[in-house]
C-alpha positions in Angstrom: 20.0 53.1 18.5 17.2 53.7 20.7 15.5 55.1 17.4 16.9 52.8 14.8 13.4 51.9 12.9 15.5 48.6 11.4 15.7 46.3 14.8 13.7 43.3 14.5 14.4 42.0 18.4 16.6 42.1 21.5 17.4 37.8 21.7 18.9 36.4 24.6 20.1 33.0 25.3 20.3 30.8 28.3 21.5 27.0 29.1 18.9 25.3 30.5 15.4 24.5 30.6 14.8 25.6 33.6 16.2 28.9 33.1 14.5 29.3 29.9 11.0 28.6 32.1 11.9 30.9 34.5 12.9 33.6 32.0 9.1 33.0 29.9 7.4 33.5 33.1 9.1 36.4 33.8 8.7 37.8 30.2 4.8 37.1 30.5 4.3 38.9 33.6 6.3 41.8 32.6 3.1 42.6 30.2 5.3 41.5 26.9 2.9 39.5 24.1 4.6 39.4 20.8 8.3 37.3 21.5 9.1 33.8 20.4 11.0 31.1 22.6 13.6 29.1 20.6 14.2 25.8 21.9 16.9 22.5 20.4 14.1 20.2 21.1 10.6 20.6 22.8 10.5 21.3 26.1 7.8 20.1 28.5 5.5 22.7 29.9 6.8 25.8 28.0 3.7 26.2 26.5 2.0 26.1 29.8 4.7 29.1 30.7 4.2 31.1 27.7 0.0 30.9 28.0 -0.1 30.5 24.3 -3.9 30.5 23.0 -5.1 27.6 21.2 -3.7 27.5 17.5 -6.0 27.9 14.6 -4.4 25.8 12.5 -6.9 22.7 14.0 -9.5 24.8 12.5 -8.5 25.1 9.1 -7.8 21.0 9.5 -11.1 20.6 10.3 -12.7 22.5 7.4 -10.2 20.9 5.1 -11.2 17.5 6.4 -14.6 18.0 6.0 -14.4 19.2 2.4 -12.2 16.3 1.7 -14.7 13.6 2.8 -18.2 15.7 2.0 -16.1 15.4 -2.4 -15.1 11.9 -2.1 -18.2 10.5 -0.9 -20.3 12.8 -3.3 -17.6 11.7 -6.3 -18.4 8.0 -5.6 -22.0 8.5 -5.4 -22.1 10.1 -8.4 -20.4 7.4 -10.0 -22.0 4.9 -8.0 -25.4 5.8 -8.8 -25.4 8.1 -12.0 -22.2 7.6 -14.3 -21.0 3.1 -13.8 -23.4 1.4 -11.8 -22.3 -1.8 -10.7 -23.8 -4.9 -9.2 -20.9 -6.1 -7.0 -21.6 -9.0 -4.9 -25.3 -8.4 -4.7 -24.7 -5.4 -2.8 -27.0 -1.9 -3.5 -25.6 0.1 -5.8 -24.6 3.0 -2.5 -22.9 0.5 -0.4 -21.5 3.0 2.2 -18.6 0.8 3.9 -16.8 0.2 0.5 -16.3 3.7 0.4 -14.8 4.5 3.6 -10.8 3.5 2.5 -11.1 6.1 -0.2 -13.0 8.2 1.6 -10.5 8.1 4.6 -7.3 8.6 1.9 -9.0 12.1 1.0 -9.4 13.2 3.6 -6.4 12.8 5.0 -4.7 14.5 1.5 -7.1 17.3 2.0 -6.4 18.0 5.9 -2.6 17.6 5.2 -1.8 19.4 1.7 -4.5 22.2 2.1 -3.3 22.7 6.0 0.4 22.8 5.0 -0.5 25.8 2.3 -2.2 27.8 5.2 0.9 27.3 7.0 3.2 28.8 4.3 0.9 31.3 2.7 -0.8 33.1 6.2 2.0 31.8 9.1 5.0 32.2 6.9 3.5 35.0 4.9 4.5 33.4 1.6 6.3 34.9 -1.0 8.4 36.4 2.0 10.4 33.2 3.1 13.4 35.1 4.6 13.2 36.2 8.3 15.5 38.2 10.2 16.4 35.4 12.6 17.6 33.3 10.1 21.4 32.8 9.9 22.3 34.7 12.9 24.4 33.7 15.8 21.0 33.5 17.8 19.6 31.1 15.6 22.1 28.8 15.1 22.6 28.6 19.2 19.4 27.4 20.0 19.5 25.1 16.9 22.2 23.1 18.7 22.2 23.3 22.9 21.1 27.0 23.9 17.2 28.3 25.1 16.9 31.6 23.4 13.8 34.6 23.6 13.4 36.9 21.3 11.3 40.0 22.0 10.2 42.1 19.1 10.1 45.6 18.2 7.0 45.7 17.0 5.5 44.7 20.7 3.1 47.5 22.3 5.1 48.3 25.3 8.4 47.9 23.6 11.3 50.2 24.8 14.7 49.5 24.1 16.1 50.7 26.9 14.0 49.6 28.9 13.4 46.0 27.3 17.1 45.8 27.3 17.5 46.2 30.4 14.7 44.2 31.6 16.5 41.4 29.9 20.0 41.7 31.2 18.2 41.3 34.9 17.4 38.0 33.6 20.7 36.9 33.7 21.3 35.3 30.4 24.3 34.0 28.8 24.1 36.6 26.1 22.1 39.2 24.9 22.0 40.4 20.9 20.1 42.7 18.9 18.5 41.6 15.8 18.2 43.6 12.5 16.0 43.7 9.7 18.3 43.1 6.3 17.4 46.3 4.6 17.6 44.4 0.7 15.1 41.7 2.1 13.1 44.3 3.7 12.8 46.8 0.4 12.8 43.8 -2.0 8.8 43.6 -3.6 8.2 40.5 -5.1 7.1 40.7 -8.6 4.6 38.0 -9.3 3.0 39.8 -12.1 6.1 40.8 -13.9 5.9 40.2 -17.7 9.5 38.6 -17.3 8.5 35.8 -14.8 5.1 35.4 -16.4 6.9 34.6 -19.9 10.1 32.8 -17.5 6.7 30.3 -16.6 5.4 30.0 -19.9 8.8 28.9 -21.5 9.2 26.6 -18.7 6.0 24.9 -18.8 6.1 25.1 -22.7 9.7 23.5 -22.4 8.1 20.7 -19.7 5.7 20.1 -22.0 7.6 19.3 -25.1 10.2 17.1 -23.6 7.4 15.1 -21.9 5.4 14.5 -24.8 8.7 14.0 -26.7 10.2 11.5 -24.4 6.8 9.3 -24.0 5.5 9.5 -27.6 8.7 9.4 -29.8 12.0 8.6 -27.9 10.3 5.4 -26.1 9.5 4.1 -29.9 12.9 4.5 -31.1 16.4 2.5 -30.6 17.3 1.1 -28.1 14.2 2.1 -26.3 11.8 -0.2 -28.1 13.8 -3.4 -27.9 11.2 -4.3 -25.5 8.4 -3.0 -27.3 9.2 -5.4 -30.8 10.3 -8.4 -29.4 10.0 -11.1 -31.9 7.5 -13.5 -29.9 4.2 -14.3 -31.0 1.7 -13.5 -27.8 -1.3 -15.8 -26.7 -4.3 -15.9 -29.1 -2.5 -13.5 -31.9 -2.9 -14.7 -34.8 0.1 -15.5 -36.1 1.8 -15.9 -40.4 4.5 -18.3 -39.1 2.0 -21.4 -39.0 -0.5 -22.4 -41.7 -3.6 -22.7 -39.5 -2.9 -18.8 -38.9 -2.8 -19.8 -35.2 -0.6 -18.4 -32.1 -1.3 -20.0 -29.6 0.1 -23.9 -30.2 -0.2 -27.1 -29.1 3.0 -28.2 -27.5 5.0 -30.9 -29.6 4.0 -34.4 -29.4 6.9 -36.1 -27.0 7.2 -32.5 -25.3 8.5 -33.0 -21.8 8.4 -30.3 -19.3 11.5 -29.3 -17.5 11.8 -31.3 -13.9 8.7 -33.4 -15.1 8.4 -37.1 -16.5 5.1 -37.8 -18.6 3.1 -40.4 -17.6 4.4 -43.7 -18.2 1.4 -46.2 -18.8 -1.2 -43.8 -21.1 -3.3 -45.8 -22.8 -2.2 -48.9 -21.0 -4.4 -49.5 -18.1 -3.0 -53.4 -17.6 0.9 -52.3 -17.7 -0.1 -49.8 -15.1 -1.4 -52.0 -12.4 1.3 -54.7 -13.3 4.2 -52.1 -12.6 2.9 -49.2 -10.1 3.7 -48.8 -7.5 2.0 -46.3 -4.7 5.1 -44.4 -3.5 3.3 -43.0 -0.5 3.3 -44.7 2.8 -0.6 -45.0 4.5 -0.1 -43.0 7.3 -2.4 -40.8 9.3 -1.3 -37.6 6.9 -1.4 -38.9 4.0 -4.9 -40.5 4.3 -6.4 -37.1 5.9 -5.1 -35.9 2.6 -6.5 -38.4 0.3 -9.8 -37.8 2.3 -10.2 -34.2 1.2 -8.9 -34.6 -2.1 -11.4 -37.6 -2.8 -14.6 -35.8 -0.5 -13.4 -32.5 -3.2 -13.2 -34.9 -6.5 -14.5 -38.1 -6.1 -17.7 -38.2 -4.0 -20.1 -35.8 -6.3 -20.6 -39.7 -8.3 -18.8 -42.8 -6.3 -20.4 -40.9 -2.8 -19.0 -40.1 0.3 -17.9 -44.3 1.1 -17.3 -45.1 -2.3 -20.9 -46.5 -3.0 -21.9 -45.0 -6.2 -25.0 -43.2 -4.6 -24.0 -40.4 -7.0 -25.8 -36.9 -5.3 -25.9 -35.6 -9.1 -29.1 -36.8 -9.0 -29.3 -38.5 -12.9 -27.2 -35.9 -14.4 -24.4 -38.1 -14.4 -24.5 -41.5 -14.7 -23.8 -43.4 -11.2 -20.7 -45.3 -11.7 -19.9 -48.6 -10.2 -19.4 -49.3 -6.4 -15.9 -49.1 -5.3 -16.5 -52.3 -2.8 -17.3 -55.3 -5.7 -14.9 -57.9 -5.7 -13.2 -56.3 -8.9 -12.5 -52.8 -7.2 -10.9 -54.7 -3.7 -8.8 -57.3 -6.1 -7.4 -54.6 -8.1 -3.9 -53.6 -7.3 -3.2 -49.5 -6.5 -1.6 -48.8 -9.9 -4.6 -50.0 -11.5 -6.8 -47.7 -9.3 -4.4 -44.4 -9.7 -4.4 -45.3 -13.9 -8.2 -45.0 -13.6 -8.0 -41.6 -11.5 -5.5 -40.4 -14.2 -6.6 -41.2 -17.3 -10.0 -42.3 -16.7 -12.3 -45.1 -17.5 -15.5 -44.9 -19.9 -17.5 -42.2 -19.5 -15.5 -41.3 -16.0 -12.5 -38.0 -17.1 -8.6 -38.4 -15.9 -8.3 -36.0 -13.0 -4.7 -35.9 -14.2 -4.6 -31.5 -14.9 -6.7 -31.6 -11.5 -4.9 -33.8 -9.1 -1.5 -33.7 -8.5 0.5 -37.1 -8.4 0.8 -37.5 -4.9 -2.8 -36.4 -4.1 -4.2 -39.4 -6.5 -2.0 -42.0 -4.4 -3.4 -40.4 -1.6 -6.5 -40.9 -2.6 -5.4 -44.7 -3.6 -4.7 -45.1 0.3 -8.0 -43.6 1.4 -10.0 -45.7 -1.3 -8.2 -49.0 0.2 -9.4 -47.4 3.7 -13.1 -47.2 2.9 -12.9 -50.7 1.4 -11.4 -52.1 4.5 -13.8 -50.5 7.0 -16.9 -51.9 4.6 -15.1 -55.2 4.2 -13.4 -55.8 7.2 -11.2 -59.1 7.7 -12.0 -61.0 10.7 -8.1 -59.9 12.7 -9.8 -56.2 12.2 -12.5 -57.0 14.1 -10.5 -58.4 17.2 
């Protein structure tokens, strides 16, 4: 056994973390360098124990990173500058922040996808997945509650006598010795081998077809393109159905919207102001509301207090104060009809203004009057 060329390691297992710390120690002194430690979960300050050198995976992240951000930020200058140049917000055409989220994404892909293949192809020596560890009573021992160390064959002052014995002073719970699997050991991958090179080809060839088959031809067939040849007309197709050739139609006159009654009083200012009336109650609320909505709406031409001082400066005509005698006399509803349908040259606001906004501005309206026309009790 002593001369057996197919050990891997001589493993041993204990039940604590202490005794595992112990054990590393005594395993480092001893002069050993190439053994593993084999923990359930990681445990503080093992590291520490085993003096392991810093890892060189940080470096590859690194490099990775930097190629990831050094492409993205040439990609999008390139574009930037060279291939769609935009104007966006009045900004230069290299506006550095917008491209640090992208940036930042790349980066990260780079650092984590590129580092991962190192890990596989030069830690895990990739095509050779299988390691002797795997599946034996070792591994599956420190996978659940045991501390295990393994101390390979291939280490420079590795004696199997020697090392086993070494190890049983240790005291562990058990020791085992760890073969290489002899197929997995003579197997040689064949990458190149004609039979897996044309094994790819049919697969991707195979891939291939049923993806272009699947997205070009069975998405335009039966049941599949129910969705596809729905018989609607959309907006601004031009359409056969109607004579004016026309999609896109104007609803039909008496068409009432579901949960929505049409306004009452069009075209009948006088009927309005006889029968509406304002729903709302004045309070502090609703006039802060009919404030904004009239500041937002009605001030560009009646003003700020309801003056007519128009601040389109003649590009509008100025309409009518809201304080003459006619304005204070007439009731809400006439004042809401005027908001909604408007009044000479003055638009409705009705597709603007919502119902309860126009009262609101009603209320405020009969606010500004009241503070320019006060009655004698308000100034008490």
């Amino acid at each position: 056994m002593v001369n057996d060329k197919n050990i891997f390691a001589l493993t041993v297992l204990f039940n604590s973390p202490n005794e595992i710390i112990d054990a590393v120690s005594k395993v480092r002194d001893a002069g050993y360098t190439r053994y593993d430690v084999h923990t359930p979960y990681p445990v503080h300050g093992l590291e520490k124990a085993m003096k392991l050198p810093t890892t060189k995976i940080g470096i590859f992240a690194f490099i990775f990173g930097l190629i990831g951000v050094i492409s993205a930020v040439t990609l999008i200058t390139w574009i930037t500058l060279y291939e769609y140049p935009l104007v966006i917000g009045g900004k230069p055409f290299w506006s550095w922040p917008a491209f640090v989220p992208v940036s930042f994404e790349i980066t990260v892909l780079f650092t984590a996808v590129l580092s991962t293949i190192v890990l596989i192809v030069l830690y895990f020596k990739f095509p050779n997945i299988s390691h002797p560890l795997h599946d034996t009573s070792y591994m599956k021992a420190v996978s659940s509650d045991k501390y295990g160390i393994a101390i390979e064959a291939t280490d420079p002052i590795f004696d199997f006598e020697k090392t086993k014995e070494f190890l049983e002073s240790l005291n562990p719970q058990t020791l085992e010795i760890i073969y290489y699997n002899l197929e997995e050991l003579n197997h040689k991958p064949k990458v190149y081998d004609l039979k897996f090179i044309l094994l790819l080809i049919v697969i991707g060839l195979t891939s291939s077809a049923v993806t272009y088959f699947t997205l070009n031809k069975l998405m335009f067939m039966q049941p599949f393109n129910w969705m596809m040849l729905q018989e609607k007309i959309k907006s601004q197709e031009k359409s056969s159905i109607f004579s004016n050739g026309i999609g896109m139609q104007k609803p039909v006159t008496g068409t009432v919207a579901r949960g929505f009654m049409p306004y009452p009083y069009s075209g009948q200012p006088a009927e309005a102001e006889k029968y509406l009336l304002n729903p709302l109650l004045p309070t502090k609320e609703v006039i802060e509301r009919g404030k904004s909505k009239y500041l937002t709406f009605c001030s560009p031409c009646h003003g700020n207090f309801g003056h007519g001082d128009s601040r389109l400066r003649g590009q509008f005509p100025n309409p009518p104060t809201l304080h003459s005698d006619k304005m204070r006399a007439m009731k809400d509803g006439g004042i809401y009809h005027i908001i909604t349908e408007g009044q000479n040259i003055m638009p409705g606001y009705a597709s603007q203004i919502s119902r309860e906004d126009r009262w609101a501005i009603v209320h405020y309206i009969r606010v500004l009057q009241r503070a320019h026309n006060p009655k004698e009790e308000d100034l008490k």
